[in-house]
VEXKE-166497 format. One record per residue (C-alpha): residue number from 1; x, y, z. Coordinates in nm, 2 decimals. Layout:
# residues N
[NUM, [X, Y, Z]],
...
//
This chain:
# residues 309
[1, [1.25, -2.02, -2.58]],
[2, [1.42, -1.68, -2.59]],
[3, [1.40, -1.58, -2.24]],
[4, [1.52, -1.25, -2.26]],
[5, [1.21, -1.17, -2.53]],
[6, [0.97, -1.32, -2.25]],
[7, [1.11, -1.08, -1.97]],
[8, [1.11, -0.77, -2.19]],
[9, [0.78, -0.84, -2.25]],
[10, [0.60, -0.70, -1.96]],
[11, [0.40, -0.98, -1.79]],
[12, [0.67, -1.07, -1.51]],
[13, [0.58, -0.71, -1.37]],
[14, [0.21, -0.75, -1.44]],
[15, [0.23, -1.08, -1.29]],
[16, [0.41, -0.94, -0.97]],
[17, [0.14, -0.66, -0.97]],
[18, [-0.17, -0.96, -0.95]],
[19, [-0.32, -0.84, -1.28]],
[20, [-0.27, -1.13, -1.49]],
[21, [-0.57, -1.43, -1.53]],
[22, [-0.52, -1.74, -1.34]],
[23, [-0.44, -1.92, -1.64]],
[24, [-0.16, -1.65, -1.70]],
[25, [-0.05, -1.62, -1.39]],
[26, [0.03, -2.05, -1.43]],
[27, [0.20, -1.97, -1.75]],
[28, [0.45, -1.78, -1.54]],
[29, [0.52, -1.98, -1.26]],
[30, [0.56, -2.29, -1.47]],
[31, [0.83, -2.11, -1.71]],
[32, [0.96, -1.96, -1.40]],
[33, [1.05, -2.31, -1.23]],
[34, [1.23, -2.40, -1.58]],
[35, [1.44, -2.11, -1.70]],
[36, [1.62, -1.99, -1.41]],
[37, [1.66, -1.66, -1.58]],
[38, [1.33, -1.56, -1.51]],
[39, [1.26, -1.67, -1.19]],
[40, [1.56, -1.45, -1.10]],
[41, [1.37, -1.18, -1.28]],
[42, [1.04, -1.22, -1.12]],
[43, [1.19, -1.26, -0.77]],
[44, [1.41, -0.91, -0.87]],
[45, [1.07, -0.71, -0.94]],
[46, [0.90, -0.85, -0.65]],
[47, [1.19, -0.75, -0.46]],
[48, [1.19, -0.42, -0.64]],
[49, [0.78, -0.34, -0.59]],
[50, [0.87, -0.44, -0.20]],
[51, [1.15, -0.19, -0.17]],
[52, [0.96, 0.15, -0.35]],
[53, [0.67, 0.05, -0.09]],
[54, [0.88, 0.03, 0.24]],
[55, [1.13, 0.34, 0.14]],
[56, [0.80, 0.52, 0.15]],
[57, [0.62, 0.41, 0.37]],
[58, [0.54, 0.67, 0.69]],
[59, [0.68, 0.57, 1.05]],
[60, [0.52, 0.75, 1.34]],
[61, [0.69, 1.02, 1.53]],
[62, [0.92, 0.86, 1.76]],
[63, [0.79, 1.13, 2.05]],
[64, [0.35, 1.03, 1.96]],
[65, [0.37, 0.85, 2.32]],
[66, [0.56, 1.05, 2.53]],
[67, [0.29, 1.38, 2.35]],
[68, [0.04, 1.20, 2.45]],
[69, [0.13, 1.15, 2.82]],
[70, [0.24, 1.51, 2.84]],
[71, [-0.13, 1.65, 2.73]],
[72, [-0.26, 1.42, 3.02]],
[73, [-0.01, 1.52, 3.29]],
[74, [-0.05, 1.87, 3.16]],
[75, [-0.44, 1.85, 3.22]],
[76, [-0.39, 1.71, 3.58]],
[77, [-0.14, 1.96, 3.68]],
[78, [-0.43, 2.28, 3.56]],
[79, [-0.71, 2.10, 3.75]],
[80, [-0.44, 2.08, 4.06]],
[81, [-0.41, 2.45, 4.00]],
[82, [-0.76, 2.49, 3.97]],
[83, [-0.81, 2.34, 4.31]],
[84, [-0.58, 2.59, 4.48]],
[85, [-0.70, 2.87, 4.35]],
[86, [-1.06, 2.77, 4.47]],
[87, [-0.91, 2.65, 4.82]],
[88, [-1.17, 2.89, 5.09]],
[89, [-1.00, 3.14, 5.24]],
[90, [-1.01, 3.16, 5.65]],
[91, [-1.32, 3.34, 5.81]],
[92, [-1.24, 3.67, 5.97]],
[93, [-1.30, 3.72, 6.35]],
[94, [-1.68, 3.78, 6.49]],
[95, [-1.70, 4.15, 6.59]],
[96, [-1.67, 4.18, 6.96]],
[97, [-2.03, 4.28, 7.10]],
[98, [-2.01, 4.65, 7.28]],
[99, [-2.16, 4.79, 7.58]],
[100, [-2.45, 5.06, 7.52]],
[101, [-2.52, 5.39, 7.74]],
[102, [-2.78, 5.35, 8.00]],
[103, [-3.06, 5.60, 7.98]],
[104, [-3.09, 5.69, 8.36]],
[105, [-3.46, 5.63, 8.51]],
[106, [-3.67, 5.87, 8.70]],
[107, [-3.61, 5.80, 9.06]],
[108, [-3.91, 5.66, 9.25]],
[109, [-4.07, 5.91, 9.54]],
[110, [-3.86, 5.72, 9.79]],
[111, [-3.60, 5.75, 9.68]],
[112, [-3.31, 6.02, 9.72]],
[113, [-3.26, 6.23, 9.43]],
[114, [-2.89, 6.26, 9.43]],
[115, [-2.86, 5.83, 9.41]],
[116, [-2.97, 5.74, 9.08]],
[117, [-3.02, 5.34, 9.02]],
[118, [-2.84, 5.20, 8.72]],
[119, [-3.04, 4.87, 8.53]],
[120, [-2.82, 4.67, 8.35]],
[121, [-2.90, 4.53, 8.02]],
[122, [-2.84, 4.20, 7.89]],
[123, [-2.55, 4.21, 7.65]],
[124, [-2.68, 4.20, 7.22]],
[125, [-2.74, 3.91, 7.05]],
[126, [-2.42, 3.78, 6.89]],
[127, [-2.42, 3.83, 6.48]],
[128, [-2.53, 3.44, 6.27]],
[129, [-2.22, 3.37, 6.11]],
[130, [-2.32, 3.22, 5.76]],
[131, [-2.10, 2.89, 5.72]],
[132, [-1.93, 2.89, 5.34]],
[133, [-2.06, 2.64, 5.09]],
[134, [-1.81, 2.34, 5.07]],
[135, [-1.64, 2.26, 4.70]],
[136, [-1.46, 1.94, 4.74]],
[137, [-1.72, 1.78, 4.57]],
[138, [-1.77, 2.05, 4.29]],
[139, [-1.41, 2.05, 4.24]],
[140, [-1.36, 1.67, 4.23]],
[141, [-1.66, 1.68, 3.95]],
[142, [-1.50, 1.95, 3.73]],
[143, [-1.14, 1.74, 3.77]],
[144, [-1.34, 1.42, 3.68]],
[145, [-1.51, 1.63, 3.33]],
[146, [-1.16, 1.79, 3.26]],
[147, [-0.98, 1.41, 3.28]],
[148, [-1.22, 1.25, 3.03]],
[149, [-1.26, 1.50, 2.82]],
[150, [-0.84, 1.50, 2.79]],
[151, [-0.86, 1.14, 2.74]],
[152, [-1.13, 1.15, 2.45]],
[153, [-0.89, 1.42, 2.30]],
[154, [-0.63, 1.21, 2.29]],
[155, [-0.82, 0.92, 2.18]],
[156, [-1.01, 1.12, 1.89]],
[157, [-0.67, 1.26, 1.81]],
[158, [-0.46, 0.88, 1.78]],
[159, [-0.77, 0.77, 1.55]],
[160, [-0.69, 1.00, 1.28]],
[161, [-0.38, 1.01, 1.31]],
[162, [-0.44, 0.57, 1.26]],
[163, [-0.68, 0.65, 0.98]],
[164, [-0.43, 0.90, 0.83]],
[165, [-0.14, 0.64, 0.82]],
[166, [-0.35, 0.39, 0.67]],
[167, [-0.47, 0.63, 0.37]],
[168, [-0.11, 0.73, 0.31]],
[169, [-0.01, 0.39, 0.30]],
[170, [-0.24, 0.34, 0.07]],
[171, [-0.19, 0.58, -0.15]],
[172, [0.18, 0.48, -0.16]],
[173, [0.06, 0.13, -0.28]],
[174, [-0.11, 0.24, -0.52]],
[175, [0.19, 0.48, -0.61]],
[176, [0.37, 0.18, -0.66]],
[177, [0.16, -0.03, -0.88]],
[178, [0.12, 0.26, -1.11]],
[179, [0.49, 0.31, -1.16]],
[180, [0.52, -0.09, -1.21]],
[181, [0.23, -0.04, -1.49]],
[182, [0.39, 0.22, -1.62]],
[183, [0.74, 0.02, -1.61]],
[184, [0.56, -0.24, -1.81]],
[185, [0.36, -0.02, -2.05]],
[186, [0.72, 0.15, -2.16]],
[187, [0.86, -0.17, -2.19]],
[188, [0.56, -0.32, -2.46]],
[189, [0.60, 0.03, -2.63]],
[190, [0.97, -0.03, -2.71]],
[191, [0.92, -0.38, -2.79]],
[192, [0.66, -0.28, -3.01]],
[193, [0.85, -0.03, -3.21]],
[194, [1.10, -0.30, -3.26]],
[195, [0.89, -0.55, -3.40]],
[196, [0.76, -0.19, -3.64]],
[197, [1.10, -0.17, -3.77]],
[198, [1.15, -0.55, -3.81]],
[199, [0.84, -0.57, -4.03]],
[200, [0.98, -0.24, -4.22]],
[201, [1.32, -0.37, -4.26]],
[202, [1.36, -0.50, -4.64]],
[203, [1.62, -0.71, -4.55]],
[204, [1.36, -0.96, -4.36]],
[205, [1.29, -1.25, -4.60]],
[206, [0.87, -1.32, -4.52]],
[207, [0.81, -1.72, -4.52]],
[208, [0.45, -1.80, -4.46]],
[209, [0.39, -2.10, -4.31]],
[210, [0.10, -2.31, -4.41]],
[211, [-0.07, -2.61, -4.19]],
[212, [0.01, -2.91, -4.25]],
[213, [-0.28, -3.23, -4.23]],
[214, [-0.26, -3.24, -3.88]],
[215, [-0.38, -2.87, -3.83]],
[216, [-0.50, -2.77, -4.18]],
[217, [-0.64, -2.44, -4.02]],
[218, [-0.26, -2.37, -3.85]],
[219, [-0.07, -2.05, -4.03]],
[220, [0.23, -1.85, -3.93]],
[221, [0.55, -1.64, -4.07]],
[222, [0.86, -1.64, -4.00]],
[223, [1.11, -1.34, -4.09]],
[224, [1.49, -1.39, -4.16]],
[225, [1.71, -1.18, -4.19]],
[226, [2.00, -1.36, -4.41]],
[227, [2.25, -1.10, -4.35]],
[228, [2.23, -1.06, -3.96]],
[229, [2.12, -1.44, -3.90]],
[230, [1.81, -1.29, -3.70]],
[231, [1.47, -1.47, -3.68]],
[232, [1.18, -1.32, -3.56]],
[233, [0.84, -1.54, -3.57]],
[234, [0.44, -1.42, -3.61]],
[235, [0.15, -1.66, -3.50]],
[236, [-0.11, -1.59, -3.73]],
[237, [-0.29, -1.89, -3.57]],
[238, [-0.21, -2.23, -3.38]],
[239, [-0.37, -2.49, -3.17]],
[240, [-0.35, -2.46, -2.84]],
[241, [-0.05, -2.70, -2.75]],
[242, [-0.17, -2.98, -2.52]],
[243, [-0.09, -2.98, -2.09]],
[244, [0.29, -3.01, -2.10]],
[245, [0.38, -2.93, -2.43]],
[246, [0.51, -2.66, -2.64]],
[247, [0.59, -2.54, -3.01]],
[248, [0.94, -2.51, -3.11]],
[249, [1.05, -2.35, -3.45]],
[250, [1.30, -2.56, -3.68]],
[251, [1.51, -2.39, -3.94]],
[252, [1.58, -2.66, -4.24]],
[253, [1.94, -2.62, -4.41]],
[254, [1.99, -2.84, -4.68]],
[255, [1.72, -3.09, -4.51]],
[256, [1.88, -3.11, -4.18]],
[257, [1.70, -2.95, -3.90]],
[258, [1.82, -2.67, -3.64]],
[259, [1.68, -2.62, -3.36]],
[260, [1.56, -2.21, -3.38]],
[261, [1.42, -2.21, -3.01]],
[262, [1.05, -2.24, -2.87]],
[263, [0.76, -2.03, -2.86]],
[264, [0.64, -1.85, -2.54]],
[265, [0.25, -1.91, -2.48]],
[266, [0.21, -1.54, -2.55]],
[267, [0.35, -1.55, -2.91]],
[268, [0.17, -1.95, -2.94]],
[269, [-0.17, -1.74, -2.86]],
[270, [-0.01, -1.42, -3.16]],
[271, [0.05, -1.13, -2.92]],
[272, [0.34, -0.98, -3.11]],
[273, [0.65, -1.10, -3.28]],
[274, [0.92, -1.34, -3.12]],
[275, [1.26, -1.33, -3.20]],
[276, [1.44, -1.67, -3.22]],
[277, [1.78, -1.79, -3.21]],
[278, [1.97, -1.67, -3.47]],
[279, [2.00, -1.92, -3.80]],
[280, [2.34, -1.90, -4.08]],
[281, [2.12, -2.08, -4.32]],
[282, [1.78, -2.22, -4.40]],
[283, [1.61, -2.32, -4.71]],
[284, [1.28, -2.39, -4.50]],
[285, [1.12, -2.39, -4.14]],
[286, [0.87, -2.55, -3.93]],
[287, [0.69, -2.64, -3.64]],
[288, [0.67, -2.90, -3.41]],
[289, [0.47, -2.97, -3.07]],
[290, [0.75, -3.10, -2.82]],
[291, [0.76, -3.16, -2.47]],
[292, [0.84, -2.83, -2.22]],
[293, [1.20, -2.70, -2.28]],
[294, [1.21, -2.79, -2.66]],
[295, [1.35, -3.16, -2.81]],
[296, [1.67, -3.15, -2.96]],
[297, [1.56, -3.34, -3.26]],
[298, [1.21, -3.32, -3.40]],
[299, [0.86, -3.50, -3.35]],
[300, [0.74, -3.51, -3.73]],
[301, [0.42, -3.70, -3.63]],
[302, [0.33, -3.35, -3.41]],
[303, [0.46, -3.08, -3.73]],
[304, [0.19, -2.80, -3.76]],
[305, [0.33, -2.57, -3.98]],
[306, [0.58, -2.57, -4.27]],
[307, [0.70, -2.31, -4.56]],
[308, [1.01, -2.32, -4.75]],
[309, [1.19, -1.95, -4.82]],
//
């Protein structure tokens, strides 16, 4: 298997993104526990995806708790004020009630002329002294409004600001899955324009490969490149490959066989071309279904497909 095809190909970062089918997704961690190679890949992206999320990710201000405690201290400290300035001030001093002239009274007939008689009268009735209304309990009642209505404040306040930390964090989630899509969409455009200029490059040899008995229906092609010794394969179509197994391409020279590498389940199922390992010479190649990991001689019984240059 050409690992290096299979990691260029996108579906590690798809895979590390949760997009991929269950069946996909198996694909991956099965090739994963047998080519080292990529499961240093796939643990790299993860690792990567992980990183972009935290080095963005929003920490609250350091100072949120002591702000908080600040606005509530700062609303005792105005209702303390409040409740010196409405302290009551001290009553002033009851005017001093004051003496009033005597009228003089006629004298009786009796009575000498020259010694008037004096009547007293009872001193006035002292002024009602009104006694002020008392505002402890008023005050304690505005202080009690003022204190909850500083503490929903503060409450309404550390809501959003919870709900606005959630939506960022969010949104810098899905900041990071859209770079890893687009991380994987550049990758399957420049492997695409490479398998373009393969299949434009006259120096490819086409060798169709036909089924053979066992899979009369199979077909596929293989492109070689004589000069540069580089092999490239196209499923056309092929059986799906039994639990465990997998298809591995054999380059005949002079009717020996070469082992040319296996195929990915992506390029088994024909999503794109493959490039294999590089063959010196070849008169003819084939396919076989071996077990995981490729055989390093062939199964003839299993052959599917077969074409000679």
């Amino acid at each position: 298997m050409d690992t290096q095809q299979y990691i260029e190909s996108g579906i590690l970062e798809e895979y590390a993104l949760g997009i991929l089918s269950e069946s996909e997704r198996s694909e991956v961690e099965r090739l994963a526990v047998i080519h080292p190679e990529i499961r240093h890949e796939l643990d790299a992206i993860i690792i990567g995806l992980d990183a972009y999320a935290e080095a963005h990710s929003l920490t609250p201000p350091a100072d949120m708790r002591e702000r908080v405690l600040a606005g509530w201290q700062q609303a005792i400290h105005e209702q303390n004020s409040e409740k010196n300035a409405n302290e009551v001030l001290p009553r002033p001093a009851a005017p001093t009630p004051t003496s009033q002239p005597v009228a003089a009274t006629p004298s009786p007939a009796n009575t000498p002329a020259s010694a008037p008689v004096v009547r007293p009268i009872s001193s006035a009735p002292e002024p009602v002294q009104t006694q002020a209304p008392a505002r402890g309990v008023n005050w304690l009642m505005a202080a009690s409004v003022a204190l909850l209505l500083s503490l929903g404040g503060n409450y309404v306040l550390y809501n959003r600001w919870q709900h606005t930390q959630s939506e960022l964090f969010a949104v810098q989630n899905e900041q990071a899955r859209f770079a890893a899509t687009q991380q994987a969409s550049q990758k399957l455009v420049t492997t695409q324009r490479q398998e373009l200029a393969v299949l434009r490059d006259e120096q490819f040899r086409h060798v169709t490969l036909a089924g053979t008995p066992a899979a009369p229906t199979a077909k596929a092609r293989v492109l070689y490149n004589p000069t540069t010794r580089a092999v490239y394969v196209d499923v056309r179509s092929l059986p799906t490959p039994p639990a465990g197994k997998q298809y591995q391409l054999w380059a005949l020279d002079k009717g020996k066989p070469v082992d040319a590498g296996v195929l990915a389940a992506t390029t088994a199922a024909g999503e794109g071309l493959q490039q294999m390992k590089d063959i010196a010479s070849a008169q003819a190649f084939a396919m076989t279904v071996e077990n995981v990991g490729g055989s390093p001689t062939p199964t003839l019984s299993t052959m599917t497909v077969v074409g000679n240059i």
